[in-house]
N, C-alpha and C positions, 0 to 999 in steps of 0.2 A: 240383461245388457245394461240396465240402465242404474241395477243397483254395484256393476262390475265400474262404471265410470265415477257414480257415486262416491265409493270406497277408493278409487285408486283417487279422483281430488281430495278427501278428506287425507291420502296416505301422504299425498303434495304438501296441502298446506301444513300438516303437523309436520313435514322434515323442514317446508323455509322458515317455519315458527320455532325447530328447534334452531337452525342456522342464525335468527337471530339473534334467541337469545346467547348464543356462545358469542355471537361479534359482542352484544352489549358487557357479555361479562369480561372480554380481552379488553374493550375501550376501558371499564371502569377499573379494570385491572393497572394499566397502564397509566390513568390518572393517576392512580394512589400509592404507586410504587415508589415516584419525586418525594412524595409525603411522608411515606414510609423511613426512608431512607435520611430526612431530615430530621423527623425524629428520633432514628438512634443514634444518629451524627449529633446532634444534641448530649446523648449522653455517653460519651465516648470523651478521653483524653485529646488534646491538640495532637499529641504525636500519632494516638491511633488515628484520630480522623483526616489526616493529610495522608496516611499510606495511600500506593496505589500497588498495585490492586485492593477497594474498599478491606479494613479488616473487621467483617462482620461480628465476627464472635471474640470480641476484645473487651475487656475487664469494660463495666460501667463506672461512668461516674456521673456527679453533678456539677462539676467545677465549673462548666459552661454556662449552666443558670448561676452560679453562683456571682460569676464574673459578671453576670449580665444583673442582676439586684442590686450588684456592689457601684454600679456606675447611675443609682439614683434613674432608672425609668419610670417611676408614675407622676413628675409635671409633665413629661412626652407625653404618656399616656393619655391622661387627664385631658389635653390641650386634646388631642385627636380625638377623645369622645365626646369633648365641647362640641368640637364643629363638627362633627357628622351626629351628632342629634340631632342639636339646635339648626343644623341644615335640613336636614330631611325631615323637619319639623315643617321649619317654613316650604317647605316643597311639596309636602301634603297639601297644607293649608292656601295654597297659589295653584296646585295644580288640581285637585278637585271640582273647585269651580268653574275653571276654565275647562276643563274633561264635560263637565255638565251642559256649558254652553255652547259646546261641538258637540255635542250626543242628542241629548234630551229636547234642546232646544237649539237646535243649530243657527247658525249667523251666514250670514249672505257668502260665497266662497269660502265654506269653513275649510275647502281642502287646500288652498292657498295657506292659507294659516296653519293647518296641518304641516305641511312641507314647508314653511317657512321657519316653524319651532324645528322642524327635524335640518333642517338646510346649518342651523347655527352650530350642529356637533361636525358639519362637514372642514372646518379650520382647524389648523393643529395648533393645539394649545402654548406650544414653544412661538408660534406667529405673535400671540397676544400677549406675550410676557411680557413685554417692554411696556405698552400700553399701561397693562395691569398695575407694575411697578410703580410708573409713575404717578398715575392714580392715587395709591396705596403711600407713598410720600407725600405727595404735597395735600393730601388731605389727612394725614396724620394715623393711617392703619398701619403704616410699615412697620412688621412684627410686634401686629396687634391680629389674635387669634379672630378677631370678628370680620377681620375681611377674610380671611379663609372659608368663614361661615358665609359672607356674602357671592365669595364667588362660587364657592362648591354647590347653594342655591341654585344661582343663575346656570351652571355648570349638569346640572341633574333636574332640571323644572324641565326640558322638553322631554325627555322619558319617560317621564312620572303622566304628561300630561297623554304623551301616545300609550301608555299602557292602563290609562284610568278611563281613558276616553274607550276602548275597547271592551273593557269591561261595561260603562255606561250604555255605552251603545247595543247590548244583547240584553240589558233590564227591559221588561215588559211598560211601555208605555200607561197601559191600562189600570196600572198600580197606584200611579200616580194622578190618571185622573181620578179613580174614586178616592185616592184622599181628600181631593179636591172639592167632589160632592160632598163628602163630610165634615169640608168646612176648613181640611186643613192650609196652613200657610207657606210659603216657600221653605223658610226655616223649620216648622215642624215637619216639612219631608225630610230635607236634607237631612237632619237628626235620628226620624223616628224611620224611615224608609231607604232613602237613596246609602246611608253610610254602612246600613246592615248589610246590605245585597251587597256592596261592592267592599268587604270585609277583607275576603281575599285579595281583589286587587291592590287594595291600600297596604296590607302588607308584604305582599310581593315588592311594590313598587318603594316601600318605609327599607326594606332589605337590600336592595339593589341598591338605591340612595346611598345609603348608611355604607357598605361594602366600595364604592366608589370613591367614596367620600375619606374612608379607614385608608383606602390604598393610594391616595394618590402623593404624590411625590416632589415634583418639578415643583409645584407655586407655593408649597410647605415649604421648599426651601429655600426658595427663593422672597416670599412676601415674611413668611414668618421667624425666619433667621432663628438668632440660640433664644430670643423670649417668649418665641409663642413655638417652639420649635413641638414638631407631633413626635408621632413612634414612626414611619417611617422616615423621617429624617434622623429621626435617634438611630434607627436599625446600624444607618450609614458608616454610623462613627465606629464599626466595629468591624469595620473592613483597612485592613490598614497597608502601607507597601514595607515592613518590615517585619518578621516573625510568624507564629501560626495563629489562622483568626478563626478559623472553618466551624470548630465545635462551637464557639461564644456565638457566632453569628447565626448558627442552626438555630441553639438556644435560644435567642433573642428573639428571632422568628418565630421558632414555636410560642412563644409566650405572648407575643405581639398578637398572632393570628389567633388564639384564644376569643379575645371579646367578638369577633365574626363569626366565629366557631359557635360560641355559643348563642346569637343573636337567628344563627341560623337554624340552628338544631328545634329553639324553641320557634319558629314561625316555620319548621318545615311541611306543618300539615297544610297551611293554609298557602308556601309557599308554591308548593306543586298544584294544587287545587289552583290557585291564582293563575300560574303560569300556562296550564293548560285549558283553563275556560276561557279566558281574555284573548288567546290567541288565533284563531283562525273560527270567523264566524259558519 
């Protein structure tokens, strides 16, 4: 009897474990198929890629990167990997410590402060653009790529701090005092101890920055105008109200989306390891 229930829950859970996995394979199905479809619209003719019904199986071409090289995209480029490094640089470097000092060594209502960093992403960003603006004029950034780098900073330091502070927070305390019996220093932790352990968070949290930073749009083009303009504000210009634009703008996209593509492919061991330790204690 009891190995008849045995088996029949073992025959349960392997049919909802198969059930799952077919949902997760439709969900990922259904993500990549936009993607798919973007990149053969890429290499497809303007006339073929404005049919409807799509015409899948139509002569390739490259004329749509071509179109897209021919209009000068690496200062865009350039200026968009400026500020989401040198952002998610200083975003590390600000939000580390501050993770440490909610975690490791917590302050008097650190969870005030928690929800006070988190409470800042609850305004939409279109509120503060006048603000921002003016700022960015009368101090002399306006369409200057370093205030993009300052506010994309300010813009991604409470993420970095709630997804580093979670990671800090599961490190074994004990690690840390015996460094301490042997003498070590604040700075020789942080170096030799607290940045190993929390390896994955730092790049999970350098990934998400850095992708945030790549996509964003509204204060690129609005603060950085045509001299500090990025690739998402470059994408723009290839959208036009006269003629066909659909394959140049796939192209453009695919090419754009590259440097994320590849930022991510390479931190994606440590990006899932990240994402799943840090998350739910």
């Amino acid at each position: 009897m009891a190995a008849a229930v045995v088996n029949r829950s073992a025959g349960q859970n392997k049919r909802a474990g198969g059930l799952l996995s077919a949902a997760a394979w439709v969900i990922a199905v259904l993500f990549i198929i936009p993607i798919l479809w973007m990149v053969l619209t890429a290499f497809h003719q303007e006339n073929d890629a404005a049919k409807n019904p799509p015409a899948f199986f139509a002569p390739l071409s490259t004329s749509g990167f071509s179109d897209f090289w021919a209009a000068k995209p690496i200062p865009p480029m350039l200026n968009s990997l400026t500020a989401s490094l040198v952002s998610t640089l200083f975003v590390l470097c600000l939000a580390l410590p501050a993770a440490y000092a909610l975690s490791i060594k917590p302050v008097r209502k650190w969870t005030d402060v928690m929800f006070f960093f988190l409470s800042t992403k609850f305004m939409p960003i279109v509120a503060g653009l006048l603000p921002l603006y003016l700022v960015a004029k009368n101090t002399g950034l306006l369409g200057n790529v370093w205030s993009l780098v300052l506010i994309y900073t300010s813009m991604n330091l409470p993420i970095a701090v709630w997804m580093l502070r979670s990671f800090l927070a599961e490190m074994p305390i004990e690690i840390l005092e015996a460094s301490q019996v042997d003498g070590a220093g604040f700075f020789t932790q942080m170096y030799k101890i607290v940045i190993p352990l929390v390896m994955p968070g730092l790049a999970s949290a350098a990934l998400i920055c850095f992708i945030f930073s790549w996509n964003e749009l509204l204060l690129a083009n609005t603060l950085g105008g045509n001299t500090a303009q990025t690739a998402p504000v470059f994408l723009t210009g290839f959208v036009t109200s006269q003629g066909l634009f659909l394959a140049k703008v796939c192209a453009a996209a695919v090419a754009i989306s590259l440097p994320v593509l590849a930022a991510g492919f390479a931190a994606q061991d440590k990006l899932v390891q990240g994402l799943s330790l840090g998350a739910v204690k």
